[in-house]
LUMBA-904138 format. One record per residue (C-alpha): x, z, y; residue in one letter; chain. Coordinates in steps of 0.2 Angstrom, whole numbers, padded with zeros to 4 digits. Each point is the difference from the previous one (the first is absolute). Layout:
N
     x     z     y res chain
     X     Z     Y   A     A
...
This chain:
427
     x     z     y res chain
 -0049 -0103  0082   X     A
  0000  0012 -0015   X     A
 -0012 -0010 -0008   X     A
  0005 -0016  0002   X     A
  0021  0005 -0006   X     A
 -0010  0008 -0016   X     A
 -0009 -0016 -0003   X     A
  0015 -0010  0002   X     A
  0012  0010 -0011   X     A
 -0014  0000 -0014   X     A
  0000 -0019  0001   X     A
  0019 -0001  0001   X     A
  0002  0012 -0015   X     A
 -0015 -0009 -0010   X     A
  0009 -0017  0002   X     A
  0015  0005 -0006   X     A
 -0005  0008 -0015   X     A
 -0011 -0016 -0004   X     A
  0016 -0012  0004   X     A
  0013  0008 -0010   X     A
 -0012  0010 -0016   X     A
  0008  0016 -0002   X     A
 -0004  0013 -0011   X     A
 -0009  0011  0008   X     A
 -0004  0020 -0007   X     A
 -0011  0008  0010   X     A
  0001  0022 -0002   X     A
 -0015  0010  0006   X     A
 -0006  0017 -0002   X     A
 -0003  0016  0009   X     A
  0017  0005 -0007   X     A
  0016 -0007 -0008   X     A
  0000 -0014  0006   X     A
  0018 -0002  0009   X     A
  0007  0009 -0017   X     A
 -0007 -0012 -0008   X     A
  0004 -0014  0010   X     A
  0018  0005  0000   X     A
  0000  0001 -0018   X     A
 -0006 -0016 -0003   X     A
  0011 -0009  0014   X     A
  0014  0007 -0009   X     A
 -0003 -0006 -0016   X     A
 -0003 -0016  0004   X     A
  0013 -0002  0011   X     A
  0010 -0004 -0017   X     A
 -0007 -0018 -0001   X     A
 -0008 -0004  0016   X     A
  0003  0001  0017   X     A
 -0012  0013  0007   X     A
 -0006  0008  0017   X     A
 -0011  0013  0005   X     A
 -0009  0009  0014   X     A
  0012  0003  0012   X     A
 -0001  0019  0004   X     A
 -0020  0006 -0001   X     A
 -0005 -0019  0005   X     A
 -0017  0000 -0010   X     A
 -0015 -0004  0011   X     A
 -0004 -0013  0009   X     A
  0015 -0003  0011   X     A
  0012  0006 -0013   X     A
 -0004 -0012 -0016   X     A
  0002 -0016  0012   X     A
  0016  0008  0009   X     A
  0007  0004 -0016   X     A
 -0004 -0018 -0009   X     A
  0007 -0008  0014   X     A
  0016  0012  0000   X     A
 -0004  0006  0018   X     A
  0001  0018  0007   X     A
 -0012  0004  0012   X     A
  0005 -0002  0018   X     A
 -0011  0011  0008   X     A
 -0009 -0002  0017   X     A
  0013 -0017  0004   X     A
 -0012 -0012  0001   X     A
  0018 -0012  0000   X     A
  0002  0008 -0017   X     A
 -0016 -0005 -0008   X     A
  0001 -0017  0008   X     A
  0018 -0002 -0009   X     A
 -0006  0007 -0017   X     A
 -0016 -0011  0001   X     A
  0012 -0016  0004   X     A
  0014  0002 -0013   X     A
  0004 -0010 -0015   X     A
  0001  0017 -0016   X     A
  0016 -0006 -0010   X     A
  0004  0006 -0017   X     A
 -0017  0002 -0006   X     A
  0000  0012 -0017   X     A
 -0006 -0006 -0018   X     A
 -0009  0017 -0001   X     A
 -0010  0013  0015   X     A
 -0004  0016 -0005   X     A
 -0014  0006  0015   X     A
 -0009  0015  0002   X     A
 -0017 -0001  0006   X     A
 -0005  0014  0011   X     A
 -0018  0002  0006   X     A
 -0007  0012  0012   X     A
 -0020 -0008  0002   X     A
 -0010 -0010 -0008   X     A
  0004 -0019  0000   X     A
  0017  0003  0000   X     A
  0005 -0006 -0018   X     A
 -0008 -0017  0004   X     A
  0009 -0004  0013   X     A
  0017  0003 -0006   X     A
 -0007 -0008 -0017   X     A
 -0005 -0013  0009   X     A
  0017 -0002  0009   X     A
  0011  0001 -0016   X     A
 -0011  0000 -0016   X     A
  0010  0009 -0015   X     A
  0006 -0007 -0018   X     A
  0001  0018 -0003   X     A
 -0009  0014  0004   X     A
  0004  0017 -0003   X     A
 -0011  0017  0003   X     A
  0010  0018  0000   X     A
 -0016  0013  0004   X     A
 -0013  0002  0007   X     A
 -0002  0018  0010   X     A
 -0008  0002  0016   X     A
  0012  0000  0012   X     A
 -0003 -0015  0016   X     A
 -0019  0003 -0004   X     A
 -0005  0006  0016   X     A
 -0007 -0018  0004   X     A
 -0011  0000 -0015   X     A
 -0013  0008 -0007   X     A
  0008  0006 -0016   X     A
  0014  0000 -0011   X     A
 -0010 -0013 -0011   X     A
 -0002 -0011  0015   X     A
  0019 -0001  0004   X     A
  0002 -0002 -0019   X     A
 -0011 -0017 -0001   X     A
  0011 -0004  0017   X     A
  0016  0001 -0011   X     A
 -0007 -0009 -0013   X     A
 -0002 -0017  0011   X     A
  0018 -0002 -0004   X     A
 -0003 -0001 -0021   X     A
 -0015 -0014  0005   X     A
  0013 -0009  0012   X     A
  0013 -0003 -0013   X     A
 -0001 -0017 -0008   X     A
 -0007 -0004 -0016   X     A
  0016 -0004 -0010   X     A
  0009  0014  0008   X     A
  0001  0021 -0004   X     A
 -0008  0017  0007   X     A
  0009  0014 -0006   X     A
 -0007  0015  0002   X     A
  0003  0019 -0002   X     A
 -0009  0005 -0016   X     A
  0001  0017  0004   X     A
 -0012  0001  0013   X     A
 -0017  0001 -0002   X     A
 -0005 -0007  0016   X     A
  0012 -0014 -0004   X     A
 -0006 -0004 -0018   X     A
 -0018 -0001  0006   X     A
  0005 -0015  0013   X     A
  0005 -0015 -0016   X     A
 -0016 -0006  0002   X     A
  0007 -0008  0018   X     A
  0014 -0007 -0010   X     A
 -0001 -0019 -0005   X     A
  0017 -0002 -0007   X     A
  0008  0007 -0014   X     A
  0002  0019  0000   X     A
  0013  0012 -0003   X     A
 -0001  0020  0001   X     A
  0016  0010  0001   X     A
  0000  0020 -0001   X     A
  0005  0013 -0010   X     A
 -0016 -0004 -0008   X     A
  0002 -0006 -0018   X     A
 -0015 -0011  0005   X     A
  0010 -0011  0011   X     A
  0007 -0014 -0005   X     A
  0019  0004  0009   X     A
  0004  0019 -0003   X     A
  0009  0013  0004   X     A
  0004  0013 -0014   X     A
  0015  0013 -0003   X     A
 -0001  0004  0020   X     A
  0014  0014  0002   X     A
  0007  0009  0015   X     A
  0016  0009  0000   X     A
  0003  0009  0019   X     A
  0017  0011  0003   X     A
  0000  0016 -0007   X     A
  0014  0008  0009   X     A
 -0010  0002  0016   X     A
  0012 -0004  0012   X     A
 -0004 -0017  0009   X     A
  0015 -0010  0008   X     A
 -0001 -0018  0010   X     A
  0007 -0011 -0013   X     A
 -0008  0006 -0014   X     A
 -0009 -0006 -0014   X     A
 -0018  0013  0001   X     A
 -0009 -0009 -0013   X     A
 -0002 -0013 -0014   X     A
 -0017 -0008 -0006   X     A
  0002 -0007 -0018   X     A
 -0014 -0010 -0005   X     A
 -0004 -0017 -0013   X     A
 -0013 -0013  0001   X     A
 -0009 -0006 -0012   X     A
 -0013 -0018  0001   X     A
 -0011 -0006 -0013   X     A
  0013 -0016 -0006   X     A
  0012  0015 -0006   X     A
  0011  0000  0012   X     A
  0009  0016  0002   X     A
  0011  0004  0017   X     A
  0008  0015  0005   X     A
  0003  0007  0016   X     A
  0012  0015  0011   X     A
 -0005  0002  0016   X     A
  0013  0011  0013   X     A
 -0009  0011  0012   X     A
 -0016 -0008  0001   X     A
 -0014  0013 -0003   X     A
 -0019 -0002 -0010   X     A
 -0010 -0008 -0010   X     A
 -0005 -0012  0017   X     A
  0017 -0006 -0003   X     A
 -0001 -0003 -0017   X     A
 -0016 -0010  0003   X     A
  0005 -0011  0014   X     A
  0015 -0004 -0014   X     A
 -0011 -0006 -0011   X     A
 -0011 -0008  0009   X     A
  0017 -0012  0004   X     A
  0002 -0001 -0018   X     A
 -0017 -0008 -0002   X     A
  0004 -0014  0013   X     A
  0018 -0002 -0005   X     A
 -0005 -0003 -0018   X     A
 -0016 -0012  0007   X     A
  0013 -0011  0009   X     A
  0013 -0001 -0013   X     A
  0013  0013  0004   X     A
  0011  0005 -0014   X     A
  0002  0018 -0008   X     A
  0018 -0001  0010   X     A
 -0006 -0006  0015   X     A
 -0013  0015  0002   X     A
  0011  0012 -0008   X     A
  0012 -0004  0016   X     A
 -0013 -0002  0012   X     A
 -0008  0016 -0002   X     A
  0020  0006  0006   X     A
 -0004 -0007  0014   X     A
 -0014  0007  0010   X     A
 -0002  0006  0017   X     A
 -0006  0018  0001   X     A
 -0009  0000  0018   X     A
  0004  0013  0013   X     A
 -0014  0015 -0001   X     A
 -0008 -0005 -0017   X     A
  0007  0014 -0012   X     A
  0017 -0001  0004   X     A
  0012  0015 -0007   X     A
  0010  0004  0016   X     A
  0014  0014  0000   X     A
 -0008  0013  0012   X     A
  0009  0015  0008   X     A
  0009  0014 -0008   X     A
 -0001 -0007 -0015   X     A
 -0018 -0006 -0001   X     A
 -0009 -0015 -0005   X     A
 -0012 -0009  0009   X     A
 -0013 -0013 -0008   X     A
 -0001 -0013  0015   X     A
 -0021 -0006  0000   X     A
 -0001 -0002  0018   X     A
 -0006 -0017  0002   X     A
 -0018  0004 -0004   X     A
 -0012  0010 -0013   X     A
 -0015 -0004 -0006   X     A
 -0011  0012 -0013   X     A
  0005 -0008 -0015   X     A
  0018  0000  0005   X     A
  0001  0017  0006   X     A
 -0007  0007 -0015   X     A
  0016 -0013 -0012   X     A
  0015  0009  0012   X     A
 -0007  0016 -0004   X     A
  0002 -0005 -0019   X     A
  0018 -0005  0004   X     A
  0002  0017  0008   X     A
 -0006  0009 -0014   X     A
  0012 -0008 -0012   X     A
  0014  0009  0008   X     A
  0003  0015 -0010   X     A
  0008  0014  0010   X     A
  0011  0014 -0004   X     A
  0005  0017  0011   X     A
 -0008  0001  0014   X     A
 -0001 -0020  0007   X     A
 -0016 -0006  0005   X     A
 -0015 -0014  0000   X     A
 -0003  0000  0018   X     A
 -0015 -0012  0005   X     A
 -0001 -0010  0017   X     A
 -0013 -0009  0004   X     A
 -0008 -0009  0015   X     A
 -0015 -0006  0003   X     A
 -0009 -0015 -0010   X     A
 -0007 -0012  0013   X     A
 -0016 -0011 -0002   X     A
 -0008  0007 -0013   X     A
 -0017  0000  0011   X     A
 -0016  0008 -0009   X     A
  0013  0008 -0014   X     A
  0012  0007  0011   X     A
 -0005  0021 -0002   X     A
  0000 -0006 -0018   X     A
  0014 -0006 -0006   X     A
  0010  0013  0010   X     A
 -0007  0013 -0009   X     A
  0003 -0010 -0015   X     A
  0018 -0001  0002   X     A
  0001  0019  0006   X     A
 -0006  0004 -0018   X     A
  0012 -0011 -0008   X     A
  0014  0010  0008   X     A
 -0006  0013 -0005   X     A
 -0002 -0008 -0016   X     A
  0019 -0006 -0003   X     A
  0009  0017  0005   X     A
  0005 -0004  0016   X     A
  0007  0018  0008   X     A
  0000 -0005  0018   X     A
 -0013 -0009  0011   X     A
  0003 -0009  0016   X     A
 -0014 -0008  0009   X     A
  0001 -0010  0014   X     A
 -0016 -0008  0011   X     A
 -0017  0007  0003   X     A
 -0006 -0009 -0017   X     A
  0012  0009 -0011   X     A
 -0010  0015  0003   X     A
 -0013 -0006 -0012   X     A
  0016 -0003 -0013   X     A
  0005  0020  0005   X     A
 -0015  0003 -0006   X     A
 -0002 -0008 -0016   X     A
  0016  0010 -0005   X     A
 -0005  0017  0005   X     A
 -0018 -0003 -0011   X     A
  0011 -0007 -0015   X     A
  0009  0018  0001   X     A
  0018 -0005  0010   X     A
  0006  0013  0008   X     A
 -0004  0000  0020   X     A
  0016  0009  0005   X     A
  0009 -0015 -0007   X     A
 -0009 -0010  0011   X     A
  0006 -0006  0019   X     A
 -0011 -0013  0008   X     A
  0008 -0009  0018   X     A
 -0007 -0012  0012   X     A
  0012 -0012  0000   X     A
  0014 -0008 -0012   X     A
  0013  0007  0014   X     A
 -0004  0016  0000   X     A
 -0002  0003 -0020   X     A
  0017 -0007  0000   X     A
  0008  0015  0008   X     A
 -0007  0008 -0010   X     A
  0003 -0004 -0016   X     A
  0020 -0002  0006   X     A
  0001  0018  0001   X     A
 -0009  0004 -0017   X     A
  0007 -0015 -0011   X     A
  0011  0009 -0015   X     A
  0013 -0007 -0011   X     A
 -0008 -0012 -0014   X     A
 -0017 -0001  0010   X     A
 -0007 -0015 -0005   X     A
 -0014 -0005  0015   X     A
 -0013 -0016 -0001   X     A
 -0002 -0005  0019   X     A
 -0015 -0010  0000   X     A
 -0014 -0007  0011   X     A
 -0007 -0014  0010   X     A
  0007 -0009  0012   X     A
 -0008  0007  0014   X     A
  0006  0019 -0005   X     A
  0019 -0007  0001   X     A
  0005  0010 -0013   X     A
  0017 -0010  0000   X     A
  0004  0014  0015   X     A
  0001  0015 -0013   X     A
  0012 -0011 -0011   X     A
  0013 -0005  0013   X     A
  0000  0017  0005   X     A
  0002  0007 -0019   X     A
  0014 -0015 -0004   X     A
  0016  0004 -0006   X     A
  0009 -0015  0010   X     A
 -0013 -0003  0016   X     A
  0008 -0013  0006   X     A
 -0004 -0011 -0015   X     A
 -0017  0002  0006   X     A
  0000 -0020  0007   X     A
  0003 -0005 -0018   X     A
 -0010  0013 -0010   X     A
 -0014  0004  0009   X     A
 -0017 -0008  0007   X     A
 -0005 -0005  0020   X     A
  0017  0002  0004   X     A
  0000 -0014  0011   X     A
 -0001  0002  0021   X     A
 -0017 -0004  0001   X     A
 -0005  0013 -0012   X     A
  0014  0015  0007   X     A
 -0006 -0005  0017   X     A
């Protein structure tokens, strides 16, 4: 039955894109991608109407559901029947859909279902590459999406990456890199970020400010403040909105206001008033290596006075196969790296990250490694200080979200502010 609802949805989705001829922006990446998504929904939600994933909709269910406006109805078989025999009303100019894979094959059958006018690649870092054989593998996987999009269309692409940069060859449309580069053709350039210096966090508050400008190749010069959002990964998912906004004939205004406008994601570097005065960097929702290593940069631009802290809390980062020992060494190092003066681990994995940071020279005293997300926590509740500033991070399956409700000023925001704070996932 499963089978056959998901062959039915991709038909019903696949019909309706070819009836009404959206625009369709197709985001993939091992990272960024919702940031980016958002930013470019936003943006061009100032001429066009525009839908997105609904929620993580981005595998083979998801694209479908979130094409035909559904949401999932779970195990009701009366559910699907209803989505698969409705009529979608109010169809957008514009979809801007993340395509998630997890194995191989699974970029062509959502290209297949809804082929892109635009395609856009965030990174590439190996993160979901525990079904391939390497990181390269999962790279060319991505890179199905550049090849799918048509001929007369745009791939846009992060020029900062490496792994990125070496995939243009799958494109066969026009391309456009956007980075802080001076290579790309959309840049980024006077990247600032001002954080609170009084150390003493409050709901409410305004904790930081990015100030940044864009530059393309035409001339064209656009400038930019950003309130609490945090990192250069921000900036880029910005100008990567640019690139498409400018490409579908968005004026300077239009962007200008748009970027006003978008959504900052529960547990994807979000600045959350924490206990006692403290601030917590909300990157619950996941982690991946190359992210991991951007919060720490966020973290590090924070200077401190008197006696606050840079306290570290990481989970584990999930399907990572062959490279797991690795890259948790990796990040140790780069803690150790950034000036962190606490370390919380949390998960067998994190051990290996422990570790990394003791052979970069961190201290071991200031070191705490837990089983569980609970249980660090309680910890940490106990030890948090006036103008602490903590990065909670981690995959989804070390539920990191559990050490920021239970460091949050206001808990009972957590519904709003937070990740998996639904019944199925408190359950």
């Amino acid at each position: 039955m499963k089978a056959f609802i998901q062959k039915q949805l991709a038909k019903k989705a696949h019909q309706l894109i070819e009836e009404h001829k959206p625009i369709i922006i197709g985001v993939t990446g091992s990272i960024g991608k919702t940031s980016t998504r958002n930013a470019i929904a936003a943006l061009l939600s100032k001429k066009y109407s525009v839908a997105k994933n609904i929620d993580n909709y981005n595998n083979e269910f998801g694209v479908p559901l979130t094409i035909l406006g559904q949401r999932s109805p779970g195990k009701s078989i009366l559910g699907w029947l209803k989505i698969l025999l409705s009529t979608p009303k109010n169809i957008p100019q514009v979809y801007v859909l993340e395509y998630g894979i997890d194995h191989p094959g699974d970029m062509k059958y959502l290209c297949d279902i809804v082929r892109p006018n635009i395609g856009v690649l965030t990174g590439i870092s190996p993160v979901h590459v525990e079904n391939f054989q390497t990181v390269e593998q999962l790279a060319e996987e991505k890179a199905q999406l550049l090849e799918c999009v048509y001929e007369d269309g745009l791939v846009v692409i992060n020029g900062d990456d490496t792994r990125v940069r070496g995939l243009i060859e799958h494109a066969k449309a026009k391309v456009l890199k956007y980075g802080f580069s001076e290579s790309s053709d959309v840049i980024a350039s006077d990247f600032s970020i001002s954080t609170r210096e009084d150390f003493s966090f409050e709901p409410g508050e305004n904790f930081s400010n990015i100030n940044m400008t864009t530059r393309t190749q035409d001339g064209d010069v656009l400038q930019f403040e950003l309130v609490n959002m945090l990192g250069k990964a921000v900036a880029r998912s910005v100008v990567a909105a640019v690139a498409i906004a400018k490409h579908l004939g968005l004026s300077d205004e239009e962007i200008v206001s748009g970027v006003s406008c978008i959504e900052q994601e529960p547990g994807r570097m979000n600045a959350i008033a924490g206990i006692k005065g403290s601030l917590i960097i909300d990157s619950s929702y996941n982690a991946a290596p190359a992210s991991m290593a951007e919060a720490l940069e966020v973290l590090s631009s924070f200077s401190l006075q008197d006696e606050q802290r840079r306290i570290v809390v990481f989970g584990e980062m999930a399907e990572l196969g062959r490279y797991t020992e690795d890259e948790h060494r990796m990040i140790g190092m780069k803690i150790a790296e950034v000036g962190a003066d606490i370390l919380v681990t949390v998960g067998e994995k994190t051990r290996d990250m422990q570790r990394g940071a003791l052979d970069a020279g961190f201290d071991e005293s200031k070191t705490e490694h837990f089983n569980n997300s609970v249980d660090a926590g309680r910890w940490l509740d106990s030890k948090v200080k006036k103008g602490d500033i903590l990065l909670v991070k981690g995959s989804q399956s070390s539920r990191m979200e559990k050490v920021t409700k239970d460091l949050m000023a206001q808990p009972l925001r957590a519904g709003e502010l937070l990740v998996r704070q639904s019944d199925k996932w408190l359950d």
